[in-house]
TORBA-137041 format. One line per field, with one value per residue (C-alpha): y, x, z. Coordinates in steps of 0.05 Angstrom, whole numbers, plus 5000, padded with zeros to 4 digits. Last residue first. Layout:
! TORBA-137041
c2 <- c(Y/...)
c1 <- c(X/...)
c3 <- c(Z/...)
END
This chain:
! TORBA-137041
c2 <- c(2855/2839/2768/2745/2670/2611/2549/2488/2487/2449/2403/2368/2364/2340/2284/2243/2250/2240/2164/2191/2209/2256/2237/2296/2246/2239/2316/2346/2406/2356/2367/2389/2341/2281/2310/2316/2233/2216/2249/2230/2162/2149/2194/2142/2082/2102/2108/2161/2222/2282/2289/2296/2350/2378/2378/2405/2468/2472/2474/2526/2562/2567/2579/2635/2660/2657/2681/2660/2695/2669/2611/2642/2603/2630/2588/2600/2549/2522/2549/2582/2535/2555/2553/2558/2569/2517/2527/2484/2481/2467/2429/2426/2395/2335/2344/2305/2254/2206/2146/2096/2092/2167/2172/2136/2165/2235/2216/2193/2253/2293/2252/2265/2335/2346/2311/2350/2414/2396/2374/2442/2464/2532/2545/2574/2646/2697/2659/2636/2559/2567/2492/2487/2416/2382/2397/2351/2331/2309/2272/2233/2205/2268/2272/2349/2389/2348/2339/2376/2381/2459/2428/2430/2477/2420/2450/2472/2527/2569/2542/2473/2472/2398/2375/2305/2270/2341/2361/2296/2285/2357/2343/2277/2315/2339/2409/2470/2491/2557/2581/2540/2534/2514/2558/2528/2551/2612/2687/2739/2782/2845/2896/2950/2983/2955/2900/2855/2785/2754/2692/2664/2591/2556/2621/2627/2687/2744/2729/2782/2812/2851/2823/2800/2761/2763/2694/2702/2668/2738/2756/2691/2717/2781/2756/2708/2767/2803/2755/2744/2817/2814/2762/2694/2668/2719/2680/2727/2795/2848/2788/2759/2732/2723/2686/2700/2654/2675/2626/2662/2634/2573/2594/2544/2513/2457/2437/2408/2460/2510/2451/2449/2521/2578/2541/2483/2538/2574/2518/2506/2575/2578/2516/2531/2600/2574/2516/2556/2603/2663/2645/2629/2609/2631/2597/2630/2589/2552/2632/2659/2592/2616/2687/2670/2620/2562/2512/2448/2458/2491/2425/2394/2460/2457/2389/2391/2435/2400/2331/2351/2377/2326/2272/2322/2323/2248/2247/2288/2354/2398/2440/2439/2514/2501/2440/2467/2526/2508/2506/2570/2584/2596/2555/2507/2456/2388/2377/2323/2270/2262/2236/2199/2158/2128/2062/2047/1993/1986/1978/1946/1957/2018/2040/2067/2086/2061/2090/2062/2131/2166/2138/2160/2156/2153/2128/2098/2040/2000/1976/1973/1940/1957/1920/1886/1958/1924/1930/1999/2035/1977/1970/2046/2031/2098/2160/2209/2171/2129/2192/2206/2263/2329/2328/2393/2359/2309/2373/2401/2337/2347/2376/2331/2260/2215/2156/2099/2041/2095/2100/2104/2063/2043/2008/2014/1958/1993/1978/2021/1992/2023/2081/2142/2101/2107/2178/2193/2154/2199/2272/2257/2226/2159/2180/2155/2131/2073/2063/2002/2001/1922/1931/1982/2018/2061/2113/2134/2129/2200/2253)
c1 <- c(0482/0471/0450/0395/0413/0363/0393/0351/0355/0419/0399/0338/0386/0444/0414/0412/0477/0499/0526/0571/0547/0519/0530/0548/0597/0573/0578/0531/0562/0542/0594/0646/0628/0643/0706/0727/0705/0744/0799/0802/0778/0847/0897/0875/0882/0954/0973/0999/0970/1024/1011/0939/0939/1001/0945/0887/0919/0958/0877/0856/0908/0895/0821/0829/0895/0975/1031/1108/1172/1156/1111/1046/0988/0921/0852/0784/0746/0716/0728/0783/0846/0915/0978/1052/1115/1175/1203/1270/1286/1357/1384/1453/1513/1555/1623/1664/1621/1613/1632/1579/1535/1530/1522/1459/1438/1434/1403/1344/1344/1341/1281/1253/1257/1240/1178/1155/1176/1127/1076/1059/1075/1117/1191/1211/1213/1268/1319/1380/1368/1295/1271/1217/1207/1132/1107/1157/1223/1251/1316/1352/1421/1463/1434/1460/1417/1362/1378/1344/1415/1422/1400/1325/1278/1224/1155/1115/1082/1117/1180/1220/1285/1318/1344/1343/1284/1245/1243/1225/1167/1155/1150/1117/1055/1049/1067/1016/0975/0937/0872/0827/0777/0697/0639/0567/0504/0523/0508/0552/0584/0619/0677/0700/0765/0804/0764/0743/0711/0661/0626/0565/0536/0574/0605/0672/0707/0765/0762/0813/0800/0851/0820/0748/0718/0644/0647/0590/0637/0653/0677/0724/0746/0772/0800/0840/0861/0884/0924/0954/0968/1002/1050/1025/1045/0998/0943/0881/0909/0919/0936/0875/0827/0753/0722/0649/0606/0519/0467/0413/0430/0408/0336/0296/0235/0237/0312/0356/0349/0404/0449/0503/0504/0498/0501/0555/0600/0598/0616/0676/0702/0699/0736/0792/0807/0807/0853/0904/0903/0849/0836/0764/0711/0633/0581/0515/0445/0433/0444/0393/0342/0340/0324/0277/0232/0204/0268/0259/0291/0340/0358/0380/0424/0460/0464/0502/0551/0556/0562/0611/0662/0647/0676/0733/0751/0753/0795/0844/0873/0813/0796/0726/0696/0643/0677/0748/0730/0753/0813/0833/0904/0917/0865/0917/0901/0956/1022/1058/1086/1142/1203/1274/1308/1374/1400/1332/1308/1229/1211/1134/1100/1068/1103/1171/1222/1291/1361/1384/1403/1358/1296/1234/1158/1076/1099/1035/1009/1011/1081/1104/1156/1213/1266/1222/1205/1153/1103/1107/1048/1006/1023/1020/0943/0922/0878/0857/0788/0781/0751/0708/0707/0664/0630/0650/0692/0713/0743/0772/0816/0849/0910/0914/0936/0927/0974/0942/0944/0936/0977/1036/1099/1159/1210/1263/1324/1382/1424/1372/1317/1261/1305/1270/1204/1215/1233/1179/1128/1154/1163/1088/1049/1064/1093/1148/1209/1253/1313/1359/1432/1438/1503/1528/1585/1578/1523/1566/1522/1480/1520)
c3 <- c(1143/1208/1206/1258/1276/1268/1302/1278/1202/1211/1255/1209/1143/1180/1216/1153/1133/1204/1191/1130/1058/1018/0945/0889/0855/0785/0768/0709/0671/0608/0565/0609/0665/0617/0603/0664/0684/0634/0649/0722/0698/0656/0698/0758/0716/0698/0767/0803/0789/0768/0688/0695/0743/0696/0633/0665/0692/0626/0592/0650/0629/0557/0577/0620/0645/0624/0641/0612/0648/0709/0696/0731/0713/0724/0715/0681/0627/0688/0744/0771/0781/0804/0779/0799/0760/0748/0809/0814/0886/0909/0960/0970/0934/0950/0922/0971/1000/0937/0975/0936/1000/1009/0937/0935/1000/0972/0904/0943/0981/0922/0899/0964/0961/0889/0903/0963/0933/0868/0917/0949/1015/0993/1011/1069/1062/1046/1010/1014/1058/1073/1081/1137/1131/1146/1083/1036/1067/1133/1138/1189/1171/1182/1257/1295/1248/1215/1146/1081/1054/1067/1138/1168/1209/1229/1217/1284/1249/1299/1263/1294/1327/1324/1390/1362/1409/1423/1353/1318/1366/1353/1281/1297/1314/1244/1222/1217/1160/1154/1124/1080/1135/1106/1133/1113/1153/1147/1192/1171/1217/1210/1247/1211/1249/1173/1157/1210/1211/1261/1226/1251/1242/1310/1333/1301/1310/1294/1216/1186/1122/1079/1020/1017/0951/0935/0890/0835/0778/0749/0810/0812/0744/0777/0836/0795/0745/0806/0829/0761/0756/0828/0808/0842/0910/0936/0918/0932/0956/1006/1055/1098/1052/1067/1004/1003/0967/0970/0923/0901/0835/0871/0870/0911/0914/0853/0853/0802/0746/0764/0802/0745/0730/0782/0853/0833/0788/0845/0889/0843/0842/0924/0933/0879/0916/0983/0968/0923/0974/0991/1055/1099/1052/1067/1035/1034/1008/1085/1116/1068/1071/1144/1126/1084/1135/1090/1087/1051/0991/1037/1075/1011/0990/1057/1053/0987/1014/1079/1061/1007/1072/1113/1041/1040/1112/1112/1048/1088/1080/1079/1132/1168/1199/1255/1291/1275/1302/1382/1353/1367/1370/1295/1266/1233/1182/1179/1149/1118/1144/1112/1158/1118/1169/1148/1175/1209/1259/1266/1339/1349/1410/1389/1328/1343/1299/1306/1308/1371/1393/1355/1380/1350/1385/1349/1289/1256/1226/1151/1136/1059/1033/0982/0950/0908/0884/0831/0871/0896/0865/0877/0953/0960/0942/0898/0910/0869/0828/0895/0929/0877/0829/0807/0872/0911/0964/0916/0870/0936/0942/0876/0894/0949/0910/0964/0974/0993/1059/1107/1175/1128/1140/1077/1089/1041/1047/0993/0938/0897/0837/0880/0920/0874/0888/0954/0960/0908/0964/1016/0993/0944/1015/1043/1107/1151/1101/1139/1094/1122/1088/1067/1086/1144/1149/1083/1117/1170/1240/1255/1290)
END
């Protein structure tokens, strides 16, 4: 068992990861009786929701992010350590970054979760996920690129595979990808090119369940697949994708097998745990799910080690109920505010009443397009403008910082009116190369 939490004075925090179950942690602890150290291997906290709309070009990449120095300034109990855990020790309680040993009273682990291909990574170079600003700045290079290089692109069935987008999973991510690149192909870049058609754009959404966000109730679902429809997105349920081949996708419906050829396939998929999960695993005995997330406690705990935590992506919480609960940031808050609370009372000798985790869902919601969302509140539903508004609204609510809220909705509104995005740059040291490789590999498409 981990060492009693009231033995030891200042009580050291360490919190590994800087995403929403690590920085609320901290912030939860800023005005606590505590030491918080807080380590990311970035210097700012990314607000993912919003990373598909910088993959599309609607926002930049500082407009979501913000310095976890800034946020945490006025913590003075808090600092902030830039570099990564690569090892943990349980028995002497410290983390391990490199050379450098970083003692720990309580350890509280976030780091997040990364795409899976289920077993074949191989597609990772073909299909990008998006998780990481990185993988959102490759993943606008591509779009755009792919119109760029078929402005330039004589052969039709060339300019076919640069003009079809194919989306692999019919999640929050998928879903919101494929409605914004529609709304990129058949309004705001209509009138921007001189030798192609973009409403000849092609977006598939491949989607392995019977249905697009199956989170939702099924009318919502349907409603989404609906409206995406109506967008231009062909969307497949039912589908698996069985390969990967550089620019051709294998997929199967039912015995059906079909391929597509695209110059553009993004993975919205899966998610496994971080490498410290196993780390984690293999140091405290801790069993971990087969998407490598850390099974945890009724307390979020590691079983075995009452002072080490895991919250947010990474923990596989499913404490009275039929699935673990969902990666999305308003579990990862709630978990490391709980947590928070936790240690608190640890330190204050409230042991004998101290009550489990529990989730407060508040409904989920998912973007269309524009003027077009869902938003499943249990007893309240709502679609199309109304939800699109709420959609808006709770983005805006959960940034960080009040300059971030400020040019997110400024920059929103501008787009409204003018269905023009700022952000549509193609960047990155193969921007250039892009254009001339990817009308190199001509594949025959058949169907």
């Amino acid at each position: 068992m981990g060492a009693s939490l009231e033995n030891h004075q200042p009580h050291q925090v360490v919190i590994v990861g800087g995403g929403f179950g690590g920085l609320y942690t901290a912030k939860a602890l800023g005005k606590a009786n505590v030491n918080v150290t807080l380590i990311d291997k970035r210097n700012f906290h990314l607000f993912q929701p919003l990373l598909y709309q910088v993959a599309t070009g609607t926002l930049s990449p500082g407009d979501i992010s913000s310095p976890l120095r800034a946020v945490l300034s006025k913590s003075k109990n808090t600092k902030v350590l830039l570099g990564e855990v690569n090892d943990i020790d349980p028995e002497a309680q410290q983390v391990i970054m490199g050379d450098k040993f970083v003692p720990y009273d309580t350890l509280i682990v976030a780091t997040g979760a990364k795409h899976s291909y289920f077993g074949q990574d191989e597609w990772q170079k073909s299909a990008p996920g998006l998780k990481t600003l990185e993988d959102a700045i490759e993943m606008r290079r591509r779009i755009f690129g792919a119109f760029e290089a078929a402005e330039k692109e004589t052969d039709p069935k060339k300019r076919r595979a640069l003009l079809t987008f194919v989306i692999v999973g019919g999640g929050p991510t998928g879903v919101e990808l494929a409605g914004a690149i529609a709304e990129l192909a058949y309004k705001t870049l209509e009138e921007d090119f001189r030798n192609i058609d973009t409403s000849e754009t092609r977006i598939l959404l491949l989607q392995g369940g019977e249905r697009i966000l199956p989170f939702l109730s099924p009318e919502l679902s349907e409603e989404a697949a609906k409206s995406l429809q109506k967008f231009g997105v062909t969307v497949y349920t039912k589908t698996r994708v069985t390969n990967i081949d550089t620019d051709i996708v294998t997929f199967k419906q039912g015995d059906e097998v079909q391929e597509i050829t695209s110059k553009t396939i993004l993975w919205a998929a899966g998610i496994k745990g971080s490498a410290l999960g196993k780390i984690l695993a293999k140091r405290t005995g801790a069993e971990c799910d087969r998407a490598g997330r850390v099974i945890v406690e009724p307390d979020l705990s590691v079983k075995g080690h009452n002072n080490i935590f895991v919250v947010g992506d990474l923990a596989n919480f499913s404490h009275e109920r039929d699935q673990p609960l969902p990666g999305v940031a308003p579990v990862a808050i709630q978990e490391g505010e709980y947590v928070a609370r936790l240690i608190q009372k640890r330190l204050l000798g409230e042991t004998q009443n101290l009550e489990a985790f529990q989730y407060s869902n508040y409904g989920y919601l998912a973007m269309i397009g524009q003027n077009a969302a869902v938003v499943d509140l249990g007893p309240v539903k709502l679609k199309g403008f109304f939800a699109w508004i709420f959609w808006l609204l709770i983005h805006i609510y959960f940034l960080i910082e009040f300059d971030n809220k400020l040019l997110v909705m400024i920059q929103w509104a501008w787009n409204y009116a003018t269905r023009k995005r700022g952000s549509r740059l193609i960047t990155g040291k193969e921007s250039l190369a892009f254009a001339k490789v990817i009308t190199n590999q001509p594949k025959m498409e058949s169907q």
